[in-house]
N, C-alpha and C positions, 0 to 999 in steps of 0.2 A: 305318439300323441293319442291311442287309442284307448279309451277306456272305459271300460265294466258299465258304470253310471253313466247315466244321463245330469249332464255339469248344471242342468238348468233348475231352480227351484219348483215350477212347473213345468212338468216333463209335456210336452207337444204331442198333441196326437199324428200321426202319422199312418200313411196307409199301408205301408210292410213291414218289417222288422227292422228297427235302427240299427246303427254302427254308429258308436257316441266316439267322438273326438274330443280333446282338451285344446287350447289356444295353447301355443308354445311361441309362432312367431308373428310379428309387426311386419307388414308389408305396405310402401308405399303406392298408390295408385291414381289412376288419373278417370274418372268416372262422367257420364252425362246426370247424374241423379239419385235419388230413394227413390224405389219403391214404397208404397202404403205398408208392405210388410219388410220395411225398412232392408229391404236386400240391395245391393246397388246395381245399376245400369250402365250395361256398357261398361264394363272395367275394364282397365287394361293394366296389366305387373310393371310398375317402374323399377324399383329396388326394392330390397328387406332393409326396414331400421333396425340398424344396432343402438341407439341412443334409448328405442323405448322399448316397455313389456306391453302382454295382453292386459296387463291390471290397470293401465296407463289409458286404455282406450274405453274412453265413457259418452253418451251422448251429454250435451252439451248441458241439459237437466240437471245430467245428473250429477253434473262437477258443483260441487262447494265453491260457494264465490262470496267467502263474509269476508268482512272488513276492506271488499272492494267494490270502489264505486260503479256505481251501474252503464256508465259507458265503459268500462277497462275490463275487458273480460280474464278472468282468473286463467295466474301463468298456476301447471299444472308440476308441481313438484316431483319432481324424482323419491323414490324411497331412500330413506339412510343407509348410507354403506356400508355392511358388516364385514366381518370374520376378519383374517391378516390384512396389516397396513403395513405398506411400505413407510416408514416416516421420516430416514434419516436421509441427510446428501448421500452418503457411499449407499445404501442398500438402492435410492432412488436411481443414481445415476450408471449403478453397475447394472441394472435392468433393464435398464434403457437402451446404453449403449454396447452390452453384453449378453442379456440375458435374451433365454426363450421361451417362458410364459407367453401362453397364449390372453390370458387376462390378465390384472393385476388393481387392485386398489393400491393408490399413493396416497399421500396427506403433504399438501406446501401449505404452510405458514397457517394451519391449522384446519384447512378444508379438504376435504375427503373426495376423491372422483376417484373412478371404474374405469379402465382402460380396458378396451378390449378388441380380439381379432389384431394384436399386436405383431401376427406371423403373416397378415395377407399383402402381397404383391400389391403395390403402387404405384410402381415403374416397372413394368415388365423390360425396354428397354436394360435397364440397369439392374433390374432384380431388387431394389430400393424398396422396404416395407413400410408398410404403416408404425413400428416400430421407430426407424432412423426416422422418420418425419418427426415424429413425437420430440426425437431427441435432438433432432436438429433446431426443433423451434423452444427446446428445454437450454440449448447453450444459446441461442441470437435472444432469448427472451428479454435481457437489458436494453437488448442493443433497437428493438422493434416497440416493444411496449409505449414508447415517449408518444411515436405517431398513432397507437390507437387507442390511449388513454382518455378517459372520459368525451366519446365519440358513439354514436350508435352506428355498429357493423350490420354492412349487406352480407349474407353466408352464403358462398357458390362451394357446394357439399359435390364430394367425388367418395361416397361410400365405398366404389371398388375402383379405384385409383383413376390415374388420368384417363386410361382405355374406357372407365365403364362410364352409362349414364351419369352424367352432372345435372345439378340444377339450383336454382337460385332461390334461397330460403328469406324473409323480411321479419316474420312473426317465428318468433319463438317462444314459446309455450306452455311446450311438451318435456316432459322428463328431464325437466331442472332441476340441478340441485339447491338445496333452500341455499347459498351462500352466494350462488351465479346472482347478479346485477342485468333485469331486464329494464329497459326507457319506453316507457310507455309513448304511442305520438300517436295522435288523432290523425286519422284516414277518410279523404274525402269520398274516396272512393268506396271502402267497404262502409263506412258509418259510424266505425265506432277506433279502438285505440289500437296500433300491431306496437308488440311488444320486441325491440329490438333486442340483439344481444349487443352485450358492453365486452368488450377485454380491458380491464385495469389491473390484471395480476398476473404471473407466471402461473396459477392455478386455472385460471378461465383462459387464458390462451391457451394451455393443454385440452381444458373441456372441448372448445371448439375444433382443437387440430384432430379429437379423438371422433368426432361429429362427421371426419372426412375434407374438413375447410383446406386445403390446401394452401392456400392464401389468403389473405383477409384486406376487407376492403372498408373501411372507415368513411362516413362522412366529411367533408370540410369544415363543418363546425362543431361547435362541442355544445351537446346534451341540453348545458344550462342554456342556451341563445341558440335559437335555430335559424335566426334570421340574419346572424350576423357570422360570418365564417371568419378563421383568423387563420384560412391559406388560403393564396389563388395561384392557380399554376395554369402554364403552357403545355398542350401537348402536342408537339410536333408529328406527325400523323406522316410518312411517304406514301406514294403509290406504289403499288407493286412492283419490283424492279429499280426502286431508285437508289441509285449508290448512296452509301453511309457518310461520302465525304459530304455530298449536299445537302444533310441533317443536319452536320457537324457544323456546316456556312452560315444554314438560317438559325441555327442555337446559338453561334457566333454573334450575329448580327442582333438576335435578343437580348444578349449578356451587354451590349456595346451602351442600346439602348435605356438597358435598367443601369448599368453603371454610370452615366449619363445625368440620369433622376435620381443615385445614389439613395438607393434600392436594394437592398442584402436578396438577395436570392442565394440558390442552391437548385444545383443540375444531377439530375440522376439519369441512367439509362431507363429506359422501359422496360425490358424485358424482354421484347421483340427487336424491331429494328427504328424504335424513334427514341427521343428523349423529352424526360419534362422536365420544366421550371418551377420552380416554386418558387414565389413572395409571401416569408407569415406577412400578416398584416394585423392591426389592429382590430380588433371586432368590434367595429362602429359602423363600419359600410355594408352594403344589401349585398346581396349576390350579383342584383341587375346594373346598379353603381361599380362594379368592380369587373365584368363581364363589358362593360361601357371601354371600362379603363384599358381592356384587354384588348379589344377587337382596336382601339385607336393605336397603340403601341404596333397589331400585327399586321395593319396598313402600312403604318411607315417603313417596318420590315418590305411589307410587298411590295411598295413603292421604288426598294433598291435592288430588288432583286425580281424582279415578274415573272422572269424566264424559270425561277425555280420554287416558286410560291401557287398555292393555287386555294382559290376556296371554293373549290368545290367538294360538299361531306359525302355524295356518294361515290363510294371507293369504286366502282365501276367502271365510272365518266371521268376518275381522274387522268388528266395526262400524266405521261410517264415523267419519270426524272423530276417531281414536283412533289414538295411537303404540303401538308396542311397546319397551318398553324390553328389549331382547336383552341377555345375557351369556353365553349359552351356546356361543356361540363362540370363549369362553374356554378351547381345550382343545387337547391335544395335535395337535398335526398341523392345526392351525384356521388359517385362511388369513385378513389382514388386509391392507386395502387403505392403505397409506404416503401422505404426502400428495404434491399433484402429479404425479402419473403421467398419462400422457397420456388421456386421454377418450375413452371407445368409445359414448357415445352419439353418434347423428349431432346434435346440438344440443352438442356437444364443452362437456359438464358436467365442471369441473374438481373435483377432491377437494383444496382450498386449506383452511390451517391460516385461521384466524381468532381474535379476542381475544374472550372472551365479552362483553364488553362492550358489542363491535361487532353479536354474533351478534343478529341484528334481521330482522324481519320482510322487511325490503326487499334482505336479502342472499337471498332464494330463489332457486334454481337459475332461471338463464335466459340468452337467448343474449347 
């Protein structure tokens, strides 16, 4: 990174001899402030982004923001991807699932993304790289896409796999490619629009898995109506310790209930040790209307079963041997886990749809 020149168009005085540096890497960090001479305070090294360059980091001036309205602050483009393209299924798929490039540009259905650090550990457990993620979510991409299609995703980014720092991404921004699909949504909190990421294609579902996502977490409603969600689901929450047959009782007594009201649901595992429900529903009803509906149905659950019900949310104070029946994650901005996404427990716990019928003690989470 060392070099000759001074990189600045006005070179800075200085009171001894410089040693000029070039930017080469991105680093995330978590800071109290600027300085007057724009240095920051108190920093502290989170991770290095692979997603962005030094060319990518501008003050806020000094980003171009035409043809955007004055509350939606400008998503920041990636450069165009040059030099070899992967473009065919076999040159794609043998890469993926064969190859050992450390980087690679692809092209699906005509969009261009940069894959890279395809050789870094992301299960050390298993030894599992960033690589087979890539191509595990290159073969599920049919089968997952339905649940995160036209949705704004919440991003929990794992840049150096499950072991390293994770953290949770809302606004995206940064080193887009022009083709990725950002939803703009007005933020009470910050004042102005965060720019969610969408997945509607095998293309931007790889973008994202290459970001570090290890799983993706969609809202319950879709983009066009925010106020109207067309899933609501149950999720059965245990206390620590509590056997998988008494998940299995009170998901039992759920399905009884909704088949009762002749109600289509659909039961998945979690991933861990509980299970949810879904109901699509019509998107005509609130979140608050439907969360109504929820908490009435997970009475009369409680009702028949006390001894193994509890609503208490802090996991702490729960008694043992007790679910939670949750609906309060029924709500705007509420993040829900799709089935099949790849497993970030080291014991690689699948979130797999199942038939209630099947839902049975001996289906509990295991390796």
């Amino acid at each position: 990174m060392a070099t000759p020149a001074s990189p600045f168009d006005a070179v800075p005085e200085t009171n001894e001899k410089p040693s000029w540096v070039t930017s080469a890497l991105v680093a995330r960090v978590k800071f109290s402030g600027w300085t007057q001479e724009h240095a920051l305070r108190h920093a502290v090294f989170i991770a290095l982004r692979e997603d962005a360059r030094p060319t990518d980091c501008q003050w806020e001036n000094e980003v171009a923001a035409t043809n955007v309205p004055a509350s939606t602050p400008a998503v920041v483009r990636a450069p165009e991807v040059v030099g070899r393209v992967l473009n065919t299924r076999a040159q794609i798929e043998n890469e993926l699932f064969k190859g050992r490039s450390e980087t690679v540009t692809i092209e699906l259905d005509g969009k261009r993304l940069r894959l890279s650090n395809l050789n870094k550990i992301y299960f050390p457990e298993s030894g599992h790289t960033k690589r087979n993620l890539l191509a595990y979510y290159y073969r599920v991409a049919d089968f997952i896409l339905p649940f995160l299609r036209d949705r704004a995703l919440v991003l929990r980014r794992y840049p150096d796999g499950i072991k390293g720092q994770a953290f949770f991404q809302k606004d995206l921004r940064e080193g887009v490619p022009e083709w990725f699909k950002t939803v703009p949504i007005d933020s009470e909190k910050k004042g102005d629009a965060i720019q969610y990421a969408t997945a509607n294609d095998r293309a931007s579902l790889l973008f994202l898995t290459g970001l570090g996502c290890i799983d993706h977490n969609p809202w319950s409603n879709r983009y066009d109506d925010f106020e109207h969600p067309d899933y609501f689901f149950f999720d059965l929450d245990p206390s620590d310790g509590t056997e998988f047959s008494v998940v299995v009782t009170i998901a039992g007594a759920l399905h009884e209930k909704l088949e009762e009201l002749r109600l289509a649901h659909f039961v998945k595992t979690s991933g861990a040790t509980g299970i949810h429900i879904y109901i699509p529903v019509e998107p005509v009803y609130t979140y608050e209307q439907l969360r109504t509906f929820g908490e009435i149905i997970a009475r009369t659950v409680t009702a028949e079963y006390p001894n193994l019900v509890t609503g208490e949310r802090t996991v702490a104070k729960r008694p043992a041997g007790r679910v939670l029946i949750d609906v309060q994650q029924n709500a705007m901005a509420g993040r829900w886990l799709p089935p099949i996404p790849c497993a970030l427990s080291p014991k690689r716990r699948f979130p797999l749809p199942c038939c209630p019928a099947n839902c049975v003690p001996a289906c509990a989470p295991r390796l």
